[in-house]
C-alpha positions as a Python dict, from the first residue, in 0.01 Angstrom:
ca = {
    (1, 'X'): (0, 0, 0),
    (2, 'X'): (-78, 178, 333),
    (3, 'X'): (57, -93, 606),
    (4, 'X'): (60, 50, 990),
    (5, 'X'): (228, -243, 1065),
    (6, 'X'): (555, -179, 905),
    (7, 'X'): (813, -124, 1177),
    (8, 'X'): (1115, -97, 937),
    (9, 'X'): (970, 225, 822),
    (10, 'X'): (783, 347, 1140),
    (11, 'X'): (1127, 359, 1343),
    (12, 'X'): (1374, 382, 1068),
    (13, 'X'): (1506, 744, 1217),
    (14, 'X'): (1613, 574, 1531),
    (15, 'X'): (1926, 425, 1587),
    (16, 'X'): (1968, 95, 1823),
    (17, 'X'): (2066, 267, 2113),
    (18, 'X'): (1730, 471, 2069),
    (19, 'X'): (1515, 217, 2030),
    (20, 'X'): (1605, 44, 2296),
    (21, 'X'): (1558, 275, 2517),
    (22, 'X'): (1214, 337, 2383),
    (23, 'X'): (1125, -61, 2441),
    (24, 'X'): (1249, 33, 2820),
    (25, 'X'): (1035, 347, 2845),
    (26, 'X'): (721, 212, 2728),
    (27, 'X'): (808, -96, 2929),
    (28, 'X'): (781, 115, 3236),
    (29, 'X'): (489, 281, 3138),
    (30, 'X'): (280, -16, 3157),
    (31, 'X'): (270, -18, 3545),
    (32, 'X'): (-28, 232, 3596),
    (33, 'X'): (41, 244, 3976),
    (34, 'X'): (426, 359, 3929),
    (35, 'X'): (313, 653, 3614),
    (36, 'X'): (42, 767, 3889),
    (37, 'X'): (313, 799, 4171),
    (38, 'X'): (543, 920, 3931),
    (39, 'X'): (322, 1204, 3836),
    (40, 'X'): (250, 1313, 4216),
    (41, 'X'): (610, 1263, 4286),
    (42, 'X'): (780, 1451, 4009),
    (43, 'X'): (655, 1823, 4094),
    (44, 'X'): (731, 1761, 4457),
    (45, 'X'): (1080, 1690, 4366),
    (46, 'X'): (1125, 1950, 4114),
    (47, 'X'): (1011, 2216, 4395),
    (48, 'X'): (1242, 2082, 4682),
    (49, 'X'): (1496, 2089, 4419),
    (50, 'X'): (1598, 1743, 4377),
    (51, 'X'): (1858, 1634, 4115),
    (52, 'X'): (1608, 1431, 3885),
    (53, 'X'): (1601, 1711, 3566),
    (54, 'X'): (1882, 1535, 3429),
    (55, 'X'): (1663, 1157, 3451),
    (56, 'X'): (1385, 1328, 3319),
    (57, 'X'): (1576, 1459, 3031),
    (58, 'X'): (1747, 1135, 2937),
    (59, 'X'): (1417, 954, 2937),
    (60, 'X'): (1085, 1128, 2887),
    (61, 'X'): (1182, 1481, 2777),
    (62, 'X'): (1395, 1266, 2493),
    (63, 'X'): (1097, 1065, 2357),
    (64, 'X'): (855, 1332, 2342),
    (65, 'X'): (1018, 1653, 2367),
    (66, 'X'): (1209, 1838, 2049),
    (67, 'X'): (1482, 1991, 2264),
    (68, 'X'): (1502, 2267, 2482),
    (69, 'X'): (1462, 2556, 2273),
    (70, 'X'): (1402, 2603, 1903),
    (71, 'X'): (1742, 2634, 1828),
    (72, 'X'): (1829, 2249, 1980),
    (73, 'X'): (1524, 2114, 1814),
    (74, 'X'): (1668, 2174, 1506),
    (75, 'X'): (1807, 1828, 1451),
    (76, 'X'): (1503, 1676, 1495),
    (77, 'X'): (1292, 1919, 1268),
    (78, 'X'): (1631, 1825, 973),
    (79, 'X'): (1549, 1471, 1077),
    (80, 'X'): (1124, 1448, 1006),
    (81, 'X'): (1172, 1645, 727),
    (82, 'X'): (1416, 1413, 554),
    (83, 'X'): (1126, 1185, 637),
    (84, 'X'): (854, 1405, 433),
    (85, 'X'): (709, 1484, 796),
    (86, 'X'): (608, 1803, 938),
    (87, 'X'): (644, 1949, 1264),
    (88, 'X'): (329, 2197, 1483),
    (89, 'X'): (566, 2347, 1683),
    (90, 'X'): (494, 2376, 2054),
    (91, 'X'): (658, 2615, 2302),
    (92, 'X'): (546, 2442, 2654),
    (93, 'X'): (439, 2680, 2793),
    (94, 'X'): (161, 2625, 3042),
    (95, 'X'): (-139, 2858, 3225),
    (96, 'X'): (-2, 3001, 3570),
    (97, 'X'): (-104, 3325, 3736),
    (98, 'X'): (150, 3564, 3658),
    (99, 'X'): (192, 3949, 3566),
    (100, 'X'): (188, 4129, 3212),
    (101, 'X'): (552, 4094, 3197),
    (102, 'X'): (532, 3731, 3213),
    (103, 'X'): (287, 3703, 2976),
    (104, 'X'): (410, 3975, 2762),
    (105, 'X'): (775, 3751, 2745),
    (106, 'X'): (548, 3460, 2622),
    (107, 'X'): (393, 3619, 2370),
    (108, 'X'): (717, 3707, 2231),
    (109, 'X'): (848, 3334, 2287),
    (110, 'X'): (555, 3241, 2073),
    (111, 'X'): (647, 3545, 1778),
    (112, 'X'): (1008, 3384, 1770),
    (113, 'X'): (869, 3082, 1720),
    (114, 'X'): (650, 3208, 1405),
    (115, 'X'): (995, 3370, 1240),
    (116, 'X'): (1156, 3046, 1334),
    (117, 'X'): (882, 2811, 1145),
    (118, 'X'): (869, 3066, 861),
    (119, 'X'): (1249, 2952, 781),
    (120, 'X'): (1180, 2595, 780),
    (121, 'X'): (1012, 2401, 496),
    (122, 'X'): (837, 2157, 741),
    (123, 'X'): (669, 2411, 1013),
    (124, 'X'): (365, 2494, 860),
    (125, 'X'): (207, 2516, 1222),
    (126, 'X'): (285, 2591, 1562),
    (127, 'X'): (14, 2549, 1841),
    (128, 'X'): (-62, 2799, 2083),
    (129, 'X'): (-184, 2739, 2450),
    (130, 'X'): (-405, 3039, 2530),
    (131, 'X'): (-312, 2972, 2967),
    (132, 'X'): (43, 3106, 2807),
    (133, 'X'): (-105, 3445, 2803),
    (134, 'X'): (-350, 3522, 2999),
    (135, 'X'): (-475, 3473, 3370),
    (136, 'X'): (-623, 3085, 3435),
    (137, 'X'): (-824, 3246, 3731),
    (138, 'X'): (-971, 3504, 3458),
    (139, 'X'): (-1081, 3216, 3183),
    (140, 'X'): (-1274, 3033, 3427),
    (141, 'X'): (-1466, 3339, 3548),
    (142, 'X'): (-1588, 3373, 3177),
    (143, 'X'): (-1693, 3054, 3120),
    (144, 'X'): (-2040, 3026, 3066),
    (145, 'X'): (-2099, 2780, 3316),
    (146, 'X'): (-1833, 2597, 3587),
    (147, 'X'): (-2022, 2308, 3564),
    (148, 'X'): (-2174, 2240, 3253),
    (149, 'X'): (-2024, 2178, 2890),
    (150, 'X'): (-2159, 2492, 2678),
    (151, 'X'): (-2232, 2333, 2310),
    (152, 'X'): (-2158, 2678, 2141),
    (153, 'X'): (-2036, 3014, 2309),
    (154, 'X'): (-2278, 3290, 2093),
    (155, 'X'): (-2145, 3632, 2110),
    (156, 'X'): (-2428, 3754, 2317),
    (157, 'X'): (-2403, 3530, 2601),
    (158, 'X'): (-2010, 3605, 2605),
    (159, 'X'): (-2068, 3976, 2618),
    (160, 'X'): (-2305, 3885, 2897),
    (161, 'X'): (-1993, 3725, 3072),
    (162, 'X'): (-1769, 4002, 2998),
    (163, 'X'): (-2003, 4287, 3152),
    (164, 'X'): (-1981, 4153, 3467),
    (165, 'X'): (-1569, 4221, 3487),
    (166, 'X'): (-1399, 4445, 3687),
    (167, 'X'): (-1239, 4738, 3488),
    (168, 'X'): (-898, 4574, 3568),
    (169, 'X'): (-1008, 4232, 3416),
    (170, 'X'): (-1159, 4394, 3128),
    (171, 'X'): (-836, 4510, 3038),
    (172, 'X'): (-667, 4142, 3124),
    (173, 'X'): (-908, 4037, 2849),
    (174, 'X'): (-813, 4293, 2628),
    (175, 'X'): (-496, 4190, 2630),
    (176, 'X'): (-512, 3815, 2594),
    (177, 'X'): (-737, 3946, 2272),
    (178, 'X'): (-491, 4151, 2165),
    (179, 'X'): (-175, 3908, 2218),
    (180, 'X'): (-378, 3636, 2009),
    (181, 'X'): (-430, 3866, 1763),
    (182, 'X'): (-53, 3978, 1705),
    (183, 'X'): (49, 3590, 1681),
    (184, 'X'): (-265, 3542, 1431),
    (185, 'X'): (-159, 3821, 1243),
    (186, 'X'): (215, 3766, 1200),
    (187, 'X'): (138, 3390, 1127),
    (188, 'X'): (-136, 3504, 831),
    (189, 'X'): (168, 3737, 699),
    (190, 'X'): (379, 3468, 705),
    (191, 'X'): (144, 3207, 583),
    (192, 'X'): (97, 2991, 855),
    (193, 'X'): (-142, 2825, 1068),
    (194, 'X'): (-194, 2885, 1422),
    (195, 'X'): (-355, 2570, 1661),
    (196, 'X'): (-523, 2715, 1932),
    (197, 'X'): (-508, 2425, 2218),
    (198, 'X'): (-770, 2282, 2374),
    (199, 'X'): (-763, 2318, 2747),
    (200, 'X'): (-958, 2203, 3029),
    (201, 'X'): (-1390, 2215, 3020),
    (202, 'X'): (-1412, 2494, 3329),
    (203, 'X'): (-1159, 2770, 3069),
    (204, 'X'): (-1258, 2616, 2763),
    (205, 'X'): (-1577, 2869, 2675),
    (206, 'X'): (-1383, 3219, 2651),
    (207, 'X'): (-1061, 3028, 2482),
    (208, 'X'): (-1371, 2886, 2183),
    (209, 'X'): (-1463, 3239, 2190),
    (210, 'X'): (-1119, 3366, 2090),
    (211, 'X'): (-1097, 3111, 1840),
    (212, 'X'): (-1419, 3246, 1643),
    (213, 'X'): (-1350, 3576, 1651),
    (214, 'X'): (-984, 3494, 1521),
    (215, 'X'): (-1120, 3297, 1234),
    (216, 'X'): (-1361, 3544, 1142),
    (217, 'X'): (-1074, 3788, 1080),
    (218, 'X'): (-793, 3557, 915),
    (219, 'X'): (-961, 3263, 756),
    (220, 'X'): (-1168, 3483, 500),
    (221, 'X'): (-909, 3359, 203),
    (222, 'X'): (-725, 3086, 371),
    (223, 'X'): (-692, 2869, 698),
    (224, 'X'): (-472, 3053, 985),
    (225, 'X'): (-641, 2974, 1295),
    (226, 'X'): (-740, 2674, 1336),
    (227, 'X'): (-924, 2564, 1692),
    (228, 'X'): (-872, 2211, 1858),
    (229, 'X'): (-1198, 2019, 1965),
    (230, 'X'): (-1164, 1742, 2223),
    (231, 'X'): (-1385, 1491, 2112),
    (232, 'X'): (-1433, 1323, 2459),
    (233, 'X'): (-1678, 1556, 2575),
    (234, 'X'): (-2030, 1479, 2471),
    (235, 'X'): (-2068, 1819, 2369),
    (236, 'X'): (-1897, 1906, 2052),
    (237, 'X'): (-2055, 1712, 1763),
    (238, 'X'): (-2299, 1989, 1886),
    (239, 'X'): (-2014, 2253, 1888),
    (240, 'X'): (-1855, 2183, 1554),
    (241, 'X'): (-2167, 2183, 1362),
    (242, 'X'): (-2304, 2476, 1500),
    (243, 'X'): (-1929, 2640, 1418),
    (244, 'X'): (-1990, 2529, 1100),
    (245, 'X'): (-2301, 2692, 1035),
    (246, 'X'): (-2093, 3012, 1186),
    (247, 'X'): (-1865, 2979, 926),
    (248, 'X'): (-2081, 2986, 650),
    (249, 'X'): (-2296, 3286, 786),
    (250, 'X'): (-1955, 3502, 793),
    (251, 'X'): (-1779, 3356, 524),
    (252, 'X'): (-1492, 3201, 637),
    (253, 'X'): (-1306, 2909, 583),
    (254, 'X'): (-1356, 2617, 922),
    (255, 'X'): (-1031, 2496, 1042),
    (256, 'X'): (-968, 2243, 1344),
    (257, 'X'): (-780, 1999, 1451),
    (258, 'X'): (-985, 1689, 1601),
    (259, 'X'): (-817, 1550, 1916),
    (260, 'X'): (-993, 1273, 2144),
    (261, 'X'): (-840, 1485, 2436),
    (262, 'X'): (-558, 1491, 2704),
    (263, 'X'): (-742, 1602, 3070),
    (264, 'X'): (-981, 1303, 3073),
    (265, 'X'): (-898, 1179, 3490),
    (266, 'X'): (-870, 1517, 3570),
    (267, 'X'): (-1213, 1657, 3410),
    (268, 'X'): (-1389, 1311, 3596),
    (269, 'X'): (-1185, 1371, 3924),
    (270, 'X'): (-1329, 1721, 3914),
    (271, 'X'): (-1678, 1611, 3833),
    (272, 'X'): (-1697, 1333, 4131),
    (273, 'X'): (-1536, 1586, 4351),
    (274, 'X'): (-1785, 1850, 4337),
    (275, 'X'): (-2095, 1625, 4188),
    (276, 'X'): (-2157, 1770, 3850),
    (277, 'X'): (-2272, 1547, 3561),
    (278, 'X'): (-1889, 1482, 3403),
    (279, 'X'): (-1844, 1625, 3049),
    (280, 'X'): (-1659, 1333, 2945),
    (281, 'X'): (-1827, 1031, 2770),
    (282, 'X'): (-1893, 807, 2947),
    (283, 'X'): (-1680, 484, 2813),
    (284, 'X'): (-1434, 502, 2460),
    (285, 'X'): (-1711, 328, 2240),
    (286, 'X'): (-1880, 688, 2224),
    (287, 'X'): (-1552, 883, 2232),
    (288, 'X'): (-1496, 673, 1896),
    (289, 'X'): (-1815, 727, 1744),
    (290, 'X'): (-1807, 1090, 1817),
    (291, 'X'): (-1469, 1141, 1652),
    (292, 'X'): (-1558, 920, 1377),
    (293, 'X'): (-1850, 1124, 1296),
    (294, 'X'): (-1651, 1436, 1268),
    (295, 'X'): (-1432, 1295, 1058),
    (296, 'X'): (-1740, 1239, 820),
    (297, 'X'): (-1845, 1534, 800),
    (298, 'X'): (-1548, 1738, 796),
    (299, 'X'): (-1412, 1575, 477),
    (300, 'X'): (-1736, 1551, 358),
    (301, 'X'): (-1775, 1947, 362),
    (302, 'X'): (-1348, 1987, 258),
    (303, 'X'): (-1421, 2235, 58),
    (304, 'X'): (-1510, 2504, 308),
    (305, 'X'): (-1353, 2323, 580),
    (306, 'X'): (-954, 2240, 660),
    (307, 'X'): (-942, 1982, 939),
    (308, 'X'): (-644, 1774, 1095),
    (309, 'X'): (-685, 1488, 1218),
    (310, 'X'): (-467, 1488, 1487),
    (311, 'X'): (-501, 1081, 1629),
    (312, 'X'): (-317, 764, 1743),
    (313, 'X'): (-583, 535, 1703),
    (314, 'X'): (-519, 353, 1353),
    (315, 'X'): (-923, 307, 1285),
    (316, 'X'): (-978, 609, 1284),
    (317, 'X'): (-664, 733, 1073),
    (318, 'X'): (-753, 429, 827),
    (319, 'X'): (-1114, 604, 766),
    (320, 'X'): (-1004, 944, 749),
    (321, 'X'): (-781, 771, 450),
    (322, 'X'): (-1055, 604, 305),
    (323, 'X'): (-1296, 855, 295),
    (324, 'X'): (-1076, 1125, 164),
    (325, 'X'): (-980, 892, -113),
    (326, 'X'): (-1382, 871, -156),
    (327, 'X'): (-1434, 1233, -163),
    (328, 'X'): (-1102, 1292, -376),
    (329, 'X'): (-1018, 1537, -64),
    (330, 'X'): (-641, 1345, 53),
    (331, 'X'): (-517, 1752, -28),
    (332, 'X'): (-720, 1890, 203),
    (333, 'X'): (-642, 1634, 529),
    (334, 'X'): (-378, 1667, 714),
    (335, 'X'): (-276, 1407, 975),
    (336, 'X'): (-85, 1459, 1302),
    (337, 'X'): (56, 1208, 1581),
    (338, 'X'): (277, 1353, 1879),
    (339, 'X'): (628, 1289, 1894),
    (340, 'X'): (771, 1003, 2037),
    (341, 'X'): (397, 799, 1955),
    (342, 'X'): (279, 615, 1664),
    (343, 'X'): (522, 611, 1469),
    (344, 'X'): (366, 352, 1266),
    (345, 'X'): (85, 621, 1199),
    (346, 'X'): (334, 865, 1097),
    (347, 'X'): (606, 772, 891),
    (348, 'X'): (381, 486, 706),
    (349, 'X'): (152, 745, 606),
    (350, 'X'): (424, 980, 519),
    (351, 'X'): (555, 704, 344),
    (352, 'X'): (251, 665, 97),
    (353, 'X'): (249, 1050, -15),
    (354, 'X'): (1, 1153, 309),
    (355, 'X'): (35, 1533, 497),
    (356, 'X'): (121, 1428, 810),
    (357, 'X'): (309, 1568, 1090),
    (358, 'X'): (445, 1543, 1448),
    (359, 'X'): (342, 1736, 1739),
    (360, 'X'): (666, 1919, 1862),
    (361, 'X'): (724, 2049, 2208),
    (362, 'X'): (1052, 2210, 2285),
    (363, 'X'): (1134, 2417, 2635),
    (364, 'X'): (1346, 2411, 2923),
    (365, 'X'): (1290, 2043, 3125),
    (366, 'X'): (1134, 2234, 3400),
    (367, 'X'): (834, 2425, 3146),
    (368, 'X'): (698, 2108, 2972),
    (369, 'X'): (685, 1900, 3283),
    (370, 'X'): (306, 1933, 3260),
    (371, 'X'): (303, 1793, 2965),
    (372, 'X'): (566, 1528, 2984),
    (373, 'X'): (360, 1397, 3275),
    (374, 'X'): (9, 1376, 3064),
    (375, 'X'): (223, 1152, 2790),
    (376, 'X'): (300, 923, 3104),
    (377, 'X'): (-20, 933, 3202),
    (378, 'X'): (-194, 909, 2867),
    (379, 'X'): (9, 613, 2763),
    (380, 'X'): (-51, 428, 3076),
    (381, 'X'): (-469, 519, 3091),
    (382, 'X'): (-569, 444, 2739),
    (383, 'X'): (-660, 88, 2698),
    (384, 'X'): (-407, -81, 2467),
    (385, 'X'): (-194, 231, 2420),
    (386, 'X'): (136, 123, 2573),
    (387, 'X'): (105, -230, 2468),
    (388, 'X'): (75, -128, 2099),
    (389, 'X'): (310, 105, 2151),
    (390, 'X'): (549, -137, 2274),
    (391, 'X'): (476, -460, 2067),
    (392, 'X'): (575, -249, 1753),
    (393, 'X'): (905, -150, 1921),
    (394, 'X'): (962, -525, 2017),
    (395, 'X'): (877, -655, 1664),
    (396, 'X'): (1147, -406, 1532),
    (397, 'X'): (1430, -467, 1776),
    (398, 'X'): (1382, -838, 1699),
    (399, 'X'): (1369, -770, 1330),
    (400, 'X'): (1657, -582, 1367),
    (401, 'X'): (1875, -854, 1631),
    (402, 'X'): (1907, -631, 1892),
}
């Protein structure tokens, strides 16, 4: 029987020391003014070179971070897979403005990381972040619109976009096409799935774009490429239906991963600053309706769609459950929480027979800072996160007397 309240099973992969540490963590992360200081503060240290890598390592890069390269996350891949979990492998790399060499150096990172999953029996994914490889500055002058969501990016109106390049950015774009397509293809070869990341509203457009046209080439027989929609903008019930209808008119198979979404402050901040109706919804009663519906019809259409349901909320992972037990579809769902979160989610469900797996970002300290600070940040914004968070690591350190 499914129980998300088990703690001797959510945390049995941690040791005492571990847990207790978590219970501190957590602990901290429930004063929203220290996270928010903590986030301005960190990158300003990093730059002027203070001695605080080694802090963050020993406390946030620990919980949520796999190790510094593939090689050191190792343990922790032997570890979930001893616990029937899987791993989406995630080299954190994030979107700078760089040259070809740079970007050239990531796409091998993210080849290496393909051969590296291919020789593990739990990496049947690794995610992809599209600002690894490719100009930030040239996504957002391709999106359709700077300040309004696009519901679906049609071929024509991103041809439109891409006529109005330079000759050099043409061949930018070229190359971000052609990098995706290497990864795509070595992954297919391999047989594994690619996530292409969701990023932030004003760069999302041209990254959709990519998505399509990789799915159009590699999920004719099975799911490779599978594109992440960010069910907090009010937009993509639209989106995913009308990609949907895409895949049926070109005969390919519809694979995402469903994700409330991870730039929330910074899409509003961005709104209010320069007064644009915000693509976010506007309170977490329509986030979860949105996502809920999704997860309707994606199981309900299993058959020609593969979806993961990538979530820490336990309502909605309890109906994705349900309903796949309803529609006989539990092979054809996948579940994923990030590391270092909801573990109840994860191990109980891997626990009961469930595909489920854990969100894995490895790189050096310095390279997943970004994202180290949006788990801080995440866990201190979303109502109820932290405490739940925490209450089950309470419940098990006094179950276990420690």
């Amino acid at each position: 029987m499914l129980n998300f309240n088990d703690t001797e099973k959510a945390f049995a992969y941690k040791t005492d020391q571990q847990l207790k540490k978590a219970r501190f963590l957590f602990g901290i992360m429930q004063f929203n003014g220290l996270v928010k200081l903590g986030t301005i503060l960190t990158p300003f240290a990093l730059k002027i070179h203070l001695p605080i890598k080694g802090i963050i390592k020993n406390t946030l890069f620990e919980q949520f971070v796999g190790g510094t390269s593939l090689e050191a996350s190792s343990a922790v891949i032997s570890m979930l897979e001893n616990q029937k979990v899987d791993v989406i492998l995630d080299y954190g790399v994030e979107g700078g403005e760089y040259d070809d060499g740079r970007y050239d150096a990531a796409l091998e990172e993210f080849v290496k990381v393909i051969r590296f999953a291919a020789t593990k029996k739990n990496a049947p994914f690794i995610s992809v972040k599209l600002t690894g490889l490719a100009s930030t500055k040239l996504l957002s002058k391709l999106n359709l619109n700077a300040y309004e969501v696009s519901e679906f990016v049609s071929d024509q109106r991103m041809n439109e976009k891409l006529a109005l390049l330079d000759v050099h950015e043409k061949a930018a774009w070229e190359k971000l096409v052609k990098r995706t397509e290497k990864i795509c293809s070595i992954a297919s070869e391999l047989g594994l799935g690619i996530m292409i990341d969701a990023e932030e509203t004003w760069i999302q457009d041209p990254i959709d774009h990519i998505a399509l046209k990789m799915s159009r080439k590699f999920n004719q027989k099975k799911s490779v490429v599978y594109n992440t929609l960010q069910f907090y903008r009010h937009d993509r019930i639209a989106f995913m239906q009308a990609a949907y209808q895409d895949s049926l008119d070109h005969g390919y198979q519809l694979a995402v991963k469903i994700v409330r979404g991870a730039y929330m402050e910074k899409e509003r901040a961005r709104a209010e600053k320069l007064q644009y109706r915000s693509p976010i919804h506007i309170n977490k009663e329509a986030v979860d309706k949105d996502y809920n519906e999704a997860i309707d019809f994606l199981i309900q259409h299993h058959t020609t769609c593969s979806v993961i349901v990538a979530s820490h909320n336990e309502n909605s992972t309890l109906k994705a459950v349900q309903l796949s037990i309803q529609e006989n579809a539990q092979d054809a769902l996948h579940f994923s929480q990030l590391y270092g979160m909801s573990d109840n989610l994860t191990f109980n469900l891997a626990s009961d027979g469930y595909h489920v797996s854990k969100y894995l970002p490895f790189g050096p300290v310095e390279e997943v800072i970004p994202y180290l600070l949006r788990r801080a940040q995440e866990n201190s914004s979303v109502a109820g996160q932290t405490s739940r968070e925490l209450s089950l690591i309470r419940e098990e350190c006094k179950r276990r007397g420690i």
